[in-house]
BAVOPA-449242 format. One record per residue: residue number from 1; residue in three letters; x, y, z of N, C-alpha, C in turn. Coordinates in Angstrom, 3 decimals. Atoms other than C-alpha are relative to their C-alpha. Layout:
% BAVOPA-449242
ATOM   seq   type       n.xx       n.yy       n.zz      ca.xx      ca.yy      ca.zz       c.xx       c.yy       c.zz
ATOM   NUM    ALA          X          Y          Z          X          Y          Z          X          Y          Z
...
//
This chain:
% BAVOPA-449242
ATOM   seq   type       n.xx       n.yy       n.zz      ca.xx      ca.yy      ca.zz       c.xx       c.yy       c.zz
ATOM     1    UNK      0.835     -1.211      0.000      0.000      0.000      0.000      0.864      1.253      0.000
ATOM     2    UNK     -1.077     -1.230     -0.332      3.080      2.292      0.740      0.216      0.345     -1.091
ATOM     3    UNK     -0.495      0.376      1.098      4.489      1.549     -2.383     -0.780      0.618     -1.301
ATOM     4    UNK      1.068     -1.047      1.153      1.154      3.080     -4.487     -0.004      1.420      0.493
ATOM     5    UNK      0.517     -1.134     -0.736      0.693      5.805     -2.268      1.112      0.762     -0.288
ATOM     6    UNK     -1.643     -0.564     -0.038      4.952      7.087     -2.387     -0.442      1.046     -1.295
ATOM     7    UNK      0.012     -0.513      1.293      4.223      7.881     -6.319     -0.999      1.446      0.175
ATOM     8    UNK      0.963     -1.586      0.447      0.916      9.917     -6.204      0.401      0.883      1.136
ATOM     9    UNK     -0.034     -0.892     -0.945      1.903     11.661     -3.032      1.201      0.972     -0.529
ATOM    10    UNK     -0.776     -0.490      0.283      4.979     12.693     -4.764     -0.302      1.613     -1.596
ATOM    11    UNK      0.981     -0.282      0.893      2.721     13.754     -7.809     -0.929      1.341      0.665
ATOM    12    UNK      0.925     -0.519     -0.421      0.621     15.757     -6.078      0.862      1.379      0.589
ATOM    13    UNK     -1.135     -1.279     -0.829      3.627     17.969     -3.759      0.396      0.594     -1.880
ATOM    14    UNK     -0.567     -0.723      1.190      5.156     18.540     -7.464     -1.079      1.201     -0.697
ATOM    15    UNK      1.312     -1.191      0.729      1.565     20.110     -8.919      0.164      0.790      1.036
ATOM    16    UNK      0.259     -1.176     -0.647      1.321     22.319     -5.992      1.336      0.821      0.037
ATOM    17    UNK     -1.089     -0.262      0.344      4.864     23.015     -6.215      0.231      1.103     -1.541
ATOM    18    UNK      0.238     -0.224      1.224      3.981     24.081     -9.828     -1.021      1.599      0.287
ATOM    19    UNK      1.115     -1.043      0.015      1.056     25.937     -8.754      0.827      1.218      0.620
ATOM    20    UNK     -0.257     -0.718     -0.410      3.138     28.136     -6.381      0.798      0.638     -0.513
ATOM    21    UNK     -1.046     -0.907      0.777      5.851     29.216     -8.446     -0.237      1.174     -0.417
ATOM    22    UNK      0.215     -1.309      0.315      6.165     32.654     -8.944      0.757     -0.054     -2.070
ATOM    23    UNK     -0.410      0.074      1.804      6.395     33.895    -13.461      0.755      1.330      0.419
ATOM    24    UNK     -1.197     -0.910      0.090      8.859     36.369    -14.456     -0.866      1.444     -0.446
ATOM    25    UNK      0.247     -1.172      0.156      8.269     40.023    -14.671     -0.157      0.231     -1.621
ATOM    26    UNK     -0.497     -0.363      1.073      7.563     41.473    -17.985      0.703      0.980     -0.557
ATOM    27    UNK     -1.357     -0.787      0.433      9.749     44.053    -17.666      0.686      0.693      1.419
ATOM    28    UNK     -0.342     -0.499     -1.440     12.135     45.455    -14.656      0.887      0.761      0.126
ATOM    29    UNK     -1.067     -1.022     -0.183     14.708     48.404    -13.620      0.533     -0.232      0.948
ATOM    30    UNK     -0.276     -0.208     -1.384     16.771     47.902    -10.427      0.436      1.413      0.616
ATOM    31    UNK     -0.332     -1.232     -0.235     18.122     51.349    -10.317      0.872     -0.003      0.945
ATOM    32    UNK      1.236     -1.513     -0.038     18.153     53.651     -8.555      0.731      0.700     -1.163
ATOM    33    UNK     -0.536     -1.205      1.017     18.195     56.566    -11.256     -1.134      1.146      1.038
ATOM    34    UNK      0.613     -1.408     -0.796     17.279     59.823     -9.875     -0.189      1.315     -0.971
ATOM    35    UNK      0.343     -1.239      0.826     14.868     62.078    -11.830     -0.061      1.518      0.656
ATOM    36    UNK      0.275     -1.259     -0.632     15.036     65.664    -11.134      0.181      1.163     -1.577
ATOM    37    UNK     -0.298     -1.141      1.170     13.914     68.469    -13.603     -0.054     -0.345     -1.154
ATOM    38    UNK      0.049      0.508      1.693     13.902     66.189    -16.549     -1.521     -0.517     -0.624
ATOM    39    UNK      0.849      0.045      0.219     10.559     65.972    -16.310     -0.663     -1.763     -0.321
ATOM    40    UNK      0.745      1.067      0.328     10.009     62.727    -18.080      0.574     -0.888     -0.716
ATOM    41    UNK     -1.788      0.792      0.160     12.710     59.539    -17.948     -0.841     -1.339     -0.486
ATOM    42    UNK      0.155      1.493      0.714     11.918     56.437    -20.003      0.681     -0.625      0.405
ATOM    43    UNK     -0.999      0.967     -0.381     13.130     53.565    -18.517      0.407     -1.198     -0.937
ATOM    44    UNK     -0.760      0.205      1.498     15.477     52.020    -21.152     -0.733     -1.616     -0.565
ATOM    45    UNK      0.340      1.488      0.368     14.118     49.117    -23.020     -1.189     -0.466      0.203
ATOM    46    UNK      1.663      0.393     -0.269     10.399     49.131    -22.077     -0.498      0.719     -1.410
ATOM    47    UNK      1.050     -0.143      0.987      8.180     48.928    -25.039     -1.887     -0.576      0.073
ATOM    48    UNK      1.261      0.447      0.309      5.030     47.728    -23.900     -0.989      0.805     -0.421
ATOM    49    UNK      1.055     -1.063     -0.032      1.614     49.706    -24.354     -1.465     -1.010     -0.192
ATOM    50    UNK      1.286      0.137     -0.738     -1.908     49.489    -23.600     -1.009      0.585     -0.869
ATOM    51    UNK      0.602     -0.897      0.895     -4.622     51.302    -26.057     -1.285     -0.341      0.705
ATOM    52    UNK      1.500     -0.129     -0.229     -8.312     52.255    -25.989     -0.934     -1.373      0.422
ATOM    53    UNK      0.980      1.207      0.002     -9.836     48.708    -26.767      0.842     -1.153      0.945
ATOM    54    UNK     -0.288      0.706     -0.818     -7.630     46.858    -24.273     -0.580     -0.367      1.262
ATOM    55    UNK      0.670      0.549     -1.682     -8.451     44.311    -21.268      0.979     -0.460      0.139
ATOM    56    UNK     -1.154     -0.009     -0.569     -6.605     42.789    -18.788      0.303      0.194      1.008
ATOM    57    UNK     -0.395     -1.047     -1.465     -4.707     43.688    -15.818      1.719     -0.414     -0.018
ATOM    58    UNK     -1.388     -0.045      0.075     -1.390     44.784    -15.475      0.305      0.425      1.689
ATOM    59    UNK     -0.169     -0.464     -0.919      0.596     45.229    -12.439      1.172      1.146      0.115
ATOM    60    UNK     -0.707     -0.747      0.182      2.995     48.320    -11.713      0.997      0.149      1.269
ATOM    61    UNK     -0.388     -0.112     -1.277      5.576     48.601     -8.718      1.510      1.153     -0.094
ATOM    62    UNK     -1.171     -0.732     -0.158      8.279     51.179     -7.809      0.314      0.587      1.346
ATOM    63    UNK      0.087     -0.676     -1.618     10.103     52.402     -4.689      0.865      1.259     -0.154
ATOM    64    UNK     -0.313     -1.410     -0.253     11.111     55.922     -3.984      1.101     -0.118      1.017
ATOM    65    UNK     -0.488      0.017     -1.134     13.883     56.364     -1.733      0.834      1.742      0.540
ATOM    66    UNK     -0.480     -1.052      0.134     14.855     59.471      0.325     -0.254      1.005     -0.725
ATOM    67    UNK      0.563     -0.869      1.659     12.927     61.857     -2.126      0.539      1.979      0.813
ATOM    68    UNK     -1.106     -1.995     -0.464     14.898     65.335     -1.980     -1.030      1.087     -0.358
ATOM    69    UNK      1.446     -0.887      0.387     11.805     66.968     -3.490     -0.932     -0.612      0.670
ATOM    70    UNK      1.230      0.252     -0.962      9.208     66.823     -0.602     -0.796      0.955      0.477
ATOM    71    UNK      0.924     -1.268     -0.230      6.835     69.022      1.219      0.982      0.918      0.873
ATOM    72    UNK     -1.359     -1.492     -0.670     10.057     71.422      2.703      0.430      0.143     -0.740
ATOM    73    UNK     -0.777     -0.110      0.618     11.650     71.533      0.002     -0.704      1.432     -1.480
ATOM    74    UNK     -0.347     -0.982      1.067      9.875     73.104     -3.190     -2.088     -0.737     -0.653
ATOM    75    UNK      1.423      0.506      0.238      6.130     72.817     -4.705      0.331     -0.662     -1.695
ATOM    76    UNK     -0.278      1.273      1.349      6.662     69.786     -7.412     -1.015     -1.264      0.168
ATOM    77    UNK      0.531      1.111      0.031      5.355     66.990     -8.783      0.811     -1.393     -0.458
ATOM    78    UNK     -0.929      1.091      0.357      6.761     63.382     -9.096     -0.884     -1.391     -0.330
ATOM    79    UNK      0.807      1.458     -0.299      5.634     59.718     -9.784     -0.027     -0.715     -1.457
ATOM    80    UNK      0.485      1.001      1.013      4.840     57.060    -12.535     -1.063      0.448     -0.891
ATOM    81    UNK      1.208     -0.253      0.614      2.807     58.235    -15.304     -0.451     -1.029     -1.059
ATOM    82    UNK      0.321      1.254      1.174      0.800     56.327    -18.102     -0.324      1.291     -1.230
ATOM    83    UNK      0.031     -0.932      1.148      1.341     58.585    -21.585     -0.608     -0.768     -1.259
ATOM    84    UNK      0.382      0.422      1.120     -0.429     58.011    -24.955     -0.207      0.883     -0.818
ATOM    85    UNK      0.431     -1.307      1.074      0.259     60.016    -27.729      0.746      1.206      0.225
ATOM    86    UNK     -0.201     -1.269     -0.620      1.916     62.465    -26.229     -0.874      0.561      1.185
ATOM    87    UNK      0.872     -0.840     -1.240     -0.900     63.303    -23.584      0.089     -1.261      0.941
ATOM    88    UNK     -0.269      0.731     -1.243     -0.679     62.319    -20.284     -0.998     -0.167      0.676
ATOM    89    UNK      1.117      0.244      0.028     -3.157     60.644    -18.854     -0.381     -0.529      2.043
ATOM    90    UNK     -0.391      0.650     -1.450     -2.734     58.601    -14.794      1.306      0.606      0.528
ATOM    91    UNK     -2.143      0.262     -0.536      0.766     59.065    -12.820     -0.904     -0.017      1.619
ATOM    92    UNK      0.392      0.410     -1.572      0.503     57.921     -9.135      1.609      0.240      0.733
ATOM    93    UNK     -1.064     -0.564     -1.022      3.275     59.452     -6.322     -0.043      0.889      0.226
ATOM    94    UNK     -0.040     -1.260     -0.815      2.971     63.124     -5.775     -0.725      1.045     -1.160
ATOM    95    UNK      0.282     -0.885      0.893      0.441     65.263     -7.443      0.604      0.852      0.422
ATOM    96    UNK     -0.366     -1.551     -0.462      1.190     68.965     -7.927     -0.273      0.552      1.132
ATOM    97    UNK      0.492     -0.430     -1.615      0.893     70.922     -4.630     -0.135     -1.049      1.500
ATOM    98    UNK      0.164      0.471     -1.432     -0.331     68.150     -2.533      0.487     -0.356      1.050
ATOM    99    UNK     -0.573      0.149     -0.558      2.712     67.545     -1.363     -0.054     -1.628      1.106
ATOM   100    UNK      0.660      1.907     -1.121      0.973     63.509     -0.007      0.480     -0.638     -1.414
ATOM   101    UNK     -0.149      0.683      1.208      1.337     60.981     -1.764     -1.146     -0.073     -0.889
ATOM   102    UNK      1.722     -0.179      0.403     -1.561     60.654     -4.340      0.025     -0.460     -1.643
ATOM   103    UNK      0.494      0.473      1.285     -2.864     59.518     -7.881     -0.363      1.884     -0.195
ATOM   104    UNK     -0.152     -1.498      0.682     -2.855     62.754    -10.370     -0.393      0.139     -1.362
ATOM   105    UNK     -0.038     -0.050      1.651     -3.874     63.332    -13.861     -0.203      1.862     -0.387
ATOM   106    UNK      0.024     -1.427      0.673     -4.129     67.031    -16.496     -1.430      0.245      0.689
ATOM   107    UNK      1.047     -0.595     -0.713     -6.340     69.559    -15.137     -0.713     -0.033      1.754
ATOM   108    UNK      0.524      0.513     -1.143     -5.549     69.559    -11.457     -0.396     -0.984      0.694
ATOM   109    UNK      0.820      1.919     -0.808     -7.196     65.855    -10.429      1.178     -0.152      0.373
ATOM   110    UNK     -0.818      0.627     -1.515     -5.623     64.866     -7.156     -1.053     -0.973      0.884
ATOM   111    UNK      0.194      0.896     -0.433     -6.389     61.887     -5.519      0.783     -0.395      1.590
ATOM   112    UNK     -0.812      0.747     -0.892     -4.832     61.283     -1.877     -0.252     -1.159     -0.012
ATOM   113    UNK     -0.262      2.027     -0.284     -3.319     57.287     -1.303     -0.507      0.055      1.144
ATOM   114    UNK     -0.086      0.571     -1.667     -4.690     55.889      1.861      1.056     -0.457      0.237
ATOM   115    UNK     -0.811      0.307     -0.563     -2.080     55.218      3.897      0.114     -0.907      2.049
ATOM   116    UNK      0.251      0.520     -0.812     -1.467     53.153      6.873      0.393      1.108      1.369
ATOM   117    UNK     -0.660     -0.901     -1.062      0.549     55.649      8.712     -0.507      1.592     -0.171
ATOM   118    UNK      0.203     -1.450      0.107     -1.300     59.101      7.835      0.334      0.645      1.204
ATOM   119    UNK     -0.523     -1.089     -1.972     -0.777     62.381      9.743     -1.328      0.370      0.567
ATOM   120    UNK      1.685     -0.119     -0.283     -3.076     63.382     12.297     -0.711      0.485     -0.280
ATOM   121    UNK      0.966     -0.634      0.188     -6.070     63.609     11.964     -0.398      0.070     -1.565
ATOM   122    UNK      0.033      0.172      1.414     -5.668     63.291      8.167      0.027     -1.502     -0.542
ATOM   123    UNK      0.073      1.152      0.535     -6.217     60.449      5.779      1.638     -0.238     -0.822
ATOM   124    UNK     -1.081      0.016      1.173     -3.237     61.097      3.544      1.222      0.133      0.405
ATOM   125    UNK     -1.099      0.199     -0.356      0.467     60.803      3.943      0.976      0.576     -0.192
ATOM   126    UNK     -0.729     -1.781      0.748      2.944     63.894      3.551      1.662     -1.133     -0.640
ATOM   127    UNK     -1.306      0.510      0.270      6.525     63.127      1.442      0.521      0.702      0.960
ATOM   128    UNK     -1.606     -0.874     -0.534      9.721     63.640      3.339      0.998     -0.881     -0.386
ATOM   129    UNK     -2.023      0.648      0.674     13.583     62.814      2.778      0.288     -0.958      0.407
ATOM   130    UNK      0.382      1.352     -0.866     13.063     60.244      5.171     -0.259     -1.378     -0.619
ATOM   131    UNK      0.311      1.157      0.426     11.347     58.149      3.287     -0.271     -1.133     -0.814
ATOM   132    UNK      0.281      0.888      1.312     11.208     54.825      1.388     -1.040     -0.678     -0.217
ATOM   133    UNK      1.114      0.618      0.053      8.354     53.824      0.149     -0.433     -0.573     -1.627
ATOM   134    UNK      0.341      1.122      1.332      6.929     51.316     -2.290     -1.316     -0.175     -0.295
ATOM   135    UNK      1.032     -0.288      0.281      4.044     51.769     -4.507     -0.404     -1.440     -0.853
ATOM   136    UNK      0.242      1.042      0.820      2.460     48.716     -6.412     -2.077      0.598     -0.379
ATOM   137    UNK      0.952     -0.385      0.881     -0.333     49.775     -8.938     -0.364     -1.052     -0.921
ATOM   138    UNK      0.421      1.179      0.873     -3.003     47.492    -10.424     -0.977      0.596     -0.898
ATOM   139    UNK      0.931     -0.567      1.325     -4.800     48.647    -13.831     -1.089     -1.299     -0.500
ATOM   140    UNK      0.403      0.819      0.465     -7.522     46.540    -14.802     -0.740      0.745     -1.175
ATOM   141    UNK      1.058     -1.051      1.164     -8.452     47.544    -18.519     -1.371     -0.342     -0.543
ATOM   142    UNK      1.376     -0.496     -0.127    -11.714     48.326    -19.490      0.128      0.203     -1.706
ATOM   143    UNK      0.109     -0.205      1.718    -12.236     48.210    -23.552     -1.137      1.146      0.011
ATOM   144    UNK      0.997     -0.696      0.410    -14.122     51.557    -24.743     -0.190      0.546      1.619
ATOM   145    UNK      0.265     -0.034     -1.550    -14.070     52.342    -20.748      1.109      1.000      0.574
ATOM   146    UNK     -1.480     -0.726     -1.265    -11.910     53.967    -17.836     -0.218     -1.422      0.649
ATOM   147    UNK     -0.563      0.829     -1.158     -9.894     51.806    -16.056     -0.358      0.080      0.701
ATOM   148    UNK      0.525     -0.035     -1.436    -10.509     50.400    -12.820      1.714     -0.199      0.477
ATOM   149    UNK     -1.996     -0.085     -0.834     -6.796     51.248    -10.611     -0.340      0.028      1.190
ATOM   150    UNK     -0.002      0.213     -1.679     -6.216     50.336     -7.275      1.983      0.294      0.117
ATOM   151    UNK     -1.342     -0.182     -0.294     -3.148     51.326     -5.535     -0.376     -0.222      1.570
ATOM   152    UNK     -0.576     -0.120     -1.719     -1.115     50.343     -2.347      0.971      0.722      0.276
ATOM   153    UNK     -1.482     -1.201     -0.160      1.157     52.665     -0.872      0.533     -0.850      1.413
ATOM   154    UNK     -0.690      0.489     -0.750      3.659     50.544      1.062     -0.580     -1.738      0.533
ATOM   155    UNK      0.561      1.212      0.029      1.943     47.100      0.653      0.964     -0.966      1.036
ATOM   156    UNK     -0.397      0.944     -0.233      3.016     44.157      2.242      0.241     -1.415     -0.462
ATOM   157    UNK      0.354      1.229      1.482      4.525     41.889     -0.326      0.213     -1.539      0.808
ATOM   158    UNK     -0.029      1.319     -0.294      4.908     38.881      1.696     -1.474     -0.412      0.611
ATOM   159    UNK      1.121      0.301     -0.211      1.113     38.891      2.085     -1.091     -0.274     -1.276
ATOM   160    UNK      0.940      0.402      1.224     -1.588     37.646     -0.648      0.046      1.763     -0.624
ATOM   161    UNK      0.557     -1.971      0.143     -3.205     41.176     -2.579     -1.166     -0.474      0.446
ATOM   162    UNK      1.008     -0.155     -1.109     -6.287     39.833     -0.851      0.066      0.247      1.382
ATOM   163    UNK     -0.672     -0.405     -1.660     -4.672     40.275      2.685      0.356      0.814      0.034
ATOM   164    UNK     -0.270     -1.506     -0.130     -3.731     43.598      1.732     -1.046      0.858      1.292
ATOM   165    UNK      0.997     -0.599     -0.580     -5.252     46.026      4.451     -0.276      1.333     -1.039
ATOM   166    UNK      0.348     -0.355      0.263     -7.594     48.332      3.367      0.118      1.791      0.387
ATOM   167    UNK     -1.259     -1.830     -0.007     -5.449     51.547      5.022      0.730      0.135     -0.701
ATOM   168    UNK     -1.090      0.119      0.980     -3.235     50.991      2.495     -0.705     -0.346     -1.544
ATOM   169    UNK      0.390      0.091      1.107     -5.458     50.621     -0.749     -1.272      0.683     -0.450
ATOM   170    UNK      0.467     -0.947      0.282     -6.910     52.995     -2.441     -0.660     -0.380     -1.475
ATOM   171    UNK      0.931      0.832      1.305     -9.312     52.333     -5.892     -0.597      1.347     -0.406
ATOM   172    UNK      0.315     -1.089      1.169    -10.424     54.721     -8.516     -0.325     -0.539     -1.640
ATOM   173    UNK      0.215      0.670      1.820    -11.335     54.638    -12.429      0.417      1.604     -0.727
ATOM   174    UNK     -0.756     -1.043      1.589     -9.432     56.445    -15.591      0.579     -0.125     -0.396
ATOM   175    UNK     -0.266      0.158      1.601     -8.065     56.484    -18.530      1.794     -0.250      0.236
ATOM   176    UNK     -0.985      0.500      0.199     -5.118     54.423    -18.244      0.605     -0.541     -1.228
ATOM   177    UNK     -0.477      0.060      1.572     -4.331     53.750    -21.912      1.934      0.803     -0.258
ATOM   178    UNK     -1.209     -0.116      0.068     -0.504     53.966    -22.416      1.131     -0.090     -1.262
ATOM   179    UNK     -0.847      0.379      0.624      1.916     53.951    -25.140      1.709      0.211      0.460
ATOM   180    UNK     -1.432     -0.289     -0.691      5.055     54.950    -23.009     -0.163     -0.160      1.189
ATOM   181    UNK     -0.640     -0.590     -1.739      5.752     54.917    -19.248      0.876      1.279      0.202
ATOM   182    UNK     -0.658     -1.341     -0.576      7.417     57.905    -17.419      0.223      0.044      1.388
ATOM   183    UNK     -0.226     -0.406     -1.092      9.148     58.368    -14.316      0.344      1.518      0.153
ATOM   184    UNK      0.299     -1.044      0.270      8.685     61.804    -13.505      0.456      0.502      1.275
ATOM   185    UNK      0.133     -1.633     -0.659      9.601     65.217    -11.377      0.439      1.100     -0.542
ATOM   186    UNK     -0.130     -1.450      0.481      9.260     68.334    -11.908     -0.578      1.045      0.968
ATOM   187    UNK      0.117     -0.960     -0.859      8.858     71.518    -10.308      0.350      1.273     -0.061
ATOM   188    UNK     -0.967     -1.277      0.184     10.570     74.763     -9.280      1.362      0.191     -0.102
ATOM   189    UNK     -1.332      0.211      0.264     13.895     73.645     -8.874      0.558      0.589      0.845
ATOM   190    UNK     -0.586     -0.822     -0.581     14.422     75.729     -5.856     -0.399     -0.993      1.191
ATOM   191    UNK     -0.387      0.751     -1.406     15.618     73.379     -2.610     -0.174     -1.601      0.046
ATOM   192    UNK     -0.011      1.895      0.042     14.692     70.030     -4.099      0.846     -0.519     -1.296
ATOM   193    UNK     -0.809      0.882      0.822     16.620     67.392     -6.044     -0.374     -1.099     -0.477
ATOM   194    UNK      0.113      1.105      0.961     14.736     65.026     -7.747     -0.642     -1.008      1.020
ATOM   195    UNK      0.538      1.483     -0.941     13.087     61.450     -6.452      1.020     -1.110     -0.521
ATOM   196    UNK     -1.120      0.911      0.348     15.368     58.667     -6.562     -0.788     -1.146      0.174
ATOM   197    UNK      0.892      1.105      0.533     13.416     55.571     -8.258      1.119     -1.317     -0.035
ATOM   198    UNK     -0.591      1.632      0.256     14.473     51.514     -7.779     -0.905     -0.692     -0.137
ATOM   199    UNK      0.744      1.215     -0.301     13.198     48.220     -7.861     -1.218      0.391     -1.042
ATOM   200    UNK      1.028      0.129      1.090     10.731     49.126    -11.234     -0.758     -0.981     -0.740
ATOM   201    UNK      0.766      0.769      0.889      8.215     46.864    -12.525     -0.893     -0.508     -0.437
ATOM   202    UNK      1.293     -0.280      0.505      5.632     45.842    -14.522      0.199     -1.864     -0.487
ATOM   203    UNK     -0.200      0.924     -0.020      4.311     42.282    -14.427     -1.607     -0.329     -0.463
ATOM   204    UNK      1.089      0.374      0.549      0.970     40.293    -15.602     -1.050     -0.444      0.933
ATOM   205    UNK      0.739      0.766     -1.276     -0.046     38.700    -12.368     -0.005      0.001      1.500
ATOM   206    UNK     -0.343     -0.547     -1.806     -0.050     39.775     -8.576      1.258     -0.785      0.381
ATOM   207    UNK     -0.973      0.788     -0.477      2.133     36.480     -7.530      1.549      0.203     -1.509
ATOM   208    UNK     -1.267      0.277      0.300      4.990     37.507    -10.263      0.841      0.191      1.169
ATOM   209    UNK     -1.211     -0.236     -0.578      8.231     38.076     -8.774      0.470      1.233      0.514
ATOM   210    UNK     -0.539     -1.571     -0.799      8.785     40.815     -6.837     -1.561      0.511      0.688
ATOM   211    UNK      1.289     -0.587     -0.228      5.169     41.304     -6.068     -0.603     -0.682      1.524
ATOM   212    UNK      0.487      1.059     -1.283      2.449     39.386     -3.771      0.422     -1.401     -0.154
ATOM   213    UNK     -0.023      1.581     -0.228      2.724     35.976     -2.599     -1.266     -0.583     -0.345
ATOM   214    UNK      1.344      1.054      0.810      0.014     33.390     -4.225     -0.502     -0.205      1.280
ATOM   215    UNK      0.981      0.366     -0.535     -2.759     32.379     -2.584      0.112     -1.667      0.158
ATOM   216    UNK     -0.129      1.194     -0.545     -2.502     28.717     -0.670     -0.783     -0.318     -1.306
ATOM   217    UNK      0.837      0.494      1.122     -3.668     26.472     -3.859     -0.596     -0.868      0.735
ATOM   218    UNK      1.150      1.462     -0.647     -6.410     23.745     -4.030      1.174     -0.952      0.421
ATOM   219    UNK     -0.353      1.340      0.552     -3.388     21.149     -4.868      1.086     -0.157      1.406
ATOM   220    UNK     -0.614     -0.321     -1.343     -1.312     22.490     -1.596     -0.496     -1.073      1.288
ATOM   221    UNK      0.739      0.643     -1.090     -3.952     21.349      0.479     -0.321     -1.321     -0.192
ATOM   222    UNK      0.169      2.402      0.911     -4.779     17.621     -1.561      1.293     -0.546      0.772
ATOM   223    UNK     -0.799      1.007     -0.389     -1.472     17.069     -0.534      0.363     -0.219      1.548
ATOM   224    UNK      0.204      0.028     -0.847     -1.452     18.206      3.017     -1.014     -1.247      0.559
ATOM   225    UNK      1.009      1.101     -0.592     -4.716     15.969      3.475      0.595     -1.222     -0.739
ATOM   226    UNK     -0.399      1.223      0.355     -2.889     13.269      1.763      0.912     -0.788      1.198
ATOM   227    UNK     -1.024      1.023     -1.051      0.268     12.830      4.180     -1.069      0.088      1.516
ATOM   228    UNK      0.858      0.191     -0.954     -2.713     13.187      6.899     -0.604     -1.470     -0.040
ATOM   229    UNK      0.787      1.262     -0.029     -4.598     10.256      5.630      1.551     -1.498     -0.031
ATOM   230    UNK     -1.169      1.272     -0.231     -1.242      8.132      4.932      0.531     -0.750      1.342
ATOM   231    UNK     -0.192      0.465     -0.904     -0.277      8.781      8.038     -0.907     -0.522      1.426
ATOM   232    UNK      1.199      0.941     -0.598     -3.616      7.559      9.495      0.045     -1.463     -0.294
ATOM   233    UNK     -0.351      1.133      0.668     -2.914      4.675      7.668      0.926     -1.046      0.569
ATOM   234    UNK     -1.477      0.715     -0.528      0.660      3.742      8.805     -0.757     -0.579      1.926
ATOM   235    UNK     -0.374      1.092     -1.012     -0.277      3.939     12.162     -1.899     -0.736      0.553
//
């Protein structure tokens, strides 16, 4: 009986084994490069894009570190945008003025991130030089539509994106349609120096690589209740 059982039990750890594996990014930067003033930095070798009639969901992640342009420093804007055409359309990290962190698009639209750590009494989360923080942005496209975007500001990647808390994720809809990426600041140029961008990337599926951790599979647990019943068995 051992002897049948050895094979499929082995069978079974390998599929879930399978299931958990994290896929490869479809595209990534380690950096850091540090934009300041240049307004708008292509990160080398990304060609993907996104158009009107697209579906889908893409994921987006980048971390900031130390950002020299903050709310003491100088009234700017910084962050990840989504361009098409020349017009600019999403960017998520620091609208104009607000000096928080926040989702931003033309014509003013500011969005504060929930944050886990806001200041008091406030929902939203001020930049300083201080700090590193890591944004992961999920676009789900919408054909003929506005996007549906959710953002975490400082996620917890060794947790599912369903275990995400809900101080930390923020959800909105618009016109995410892309033919370029852009890491971005800009400003006055008087006391700040730019945001200094690492760890960039853009992937197909929450559990790629660098992102969340998968969700316990069915085939995880088959095999759990397997060496349970075996070892009901044995003794």
């Amino acid at each position: 009986m051992r002897l049948i059982h050895k094979p499929l039990l082995a069978g079974v750890l390998l599929g879930s084994s399978c299931a958990l594996s994290n896929a490869a990014v479809l595209f990534s930067m380690a950096g850091p490069v540090t934009v300041n003033e240049t307004w708008n930095y292509a990160p080398p070798g990304l060609s993907l894009s996104r158009g009107a009639t697209a579906t889908g969901t893409l994921y987006f992640k980048y971390t900031v570190t130390n950002p020299a342009s903050n709310k003491d420093t100088e009234n700017y804007y910084a962050g990840m945008s989504f361009f098409d055409g020349g017009a600019e359309h999403i960017g998520v990290g620091n609208g104009w003025y607000p000096y928080a962190y926040s989702a931003f698009a033309p014509g003013d639209w500011n969005l504060d991130l929930k944050s886990a750590t806001p200041e008091p009494g406030q929902p939203y989360q001020l930049v300083r030089s201080t700090d590193m923080t890591t944004i992961v942005i999920r676009v789900d496209f919408n054909s003929g539509a506005n996007d549906n975007i959710t953002v975490w500001l400082n996620p917890n990647l060794g947790l599912t994106e369903a275990a995400q808390s809900s101080s930390l994720t923020t959800s909105f809809t618009g016109n995410a349609d892309f033919d370029r990426i852009y890491l971005r600041e800009g400003g006055g140029g008087v006391g700040g120096s730019g945001w200094t961008y690492s760890d960039f990337a853009i992937a197909e599926n929450s559990t790629d690589v660098g992102f969340f951790v998968p969700e316990p599979s069915a085939a995880l647990f088959g095999a759990f209740s397997l060496i349970g019943l075996l070892r009901r068995r044995r003794a």
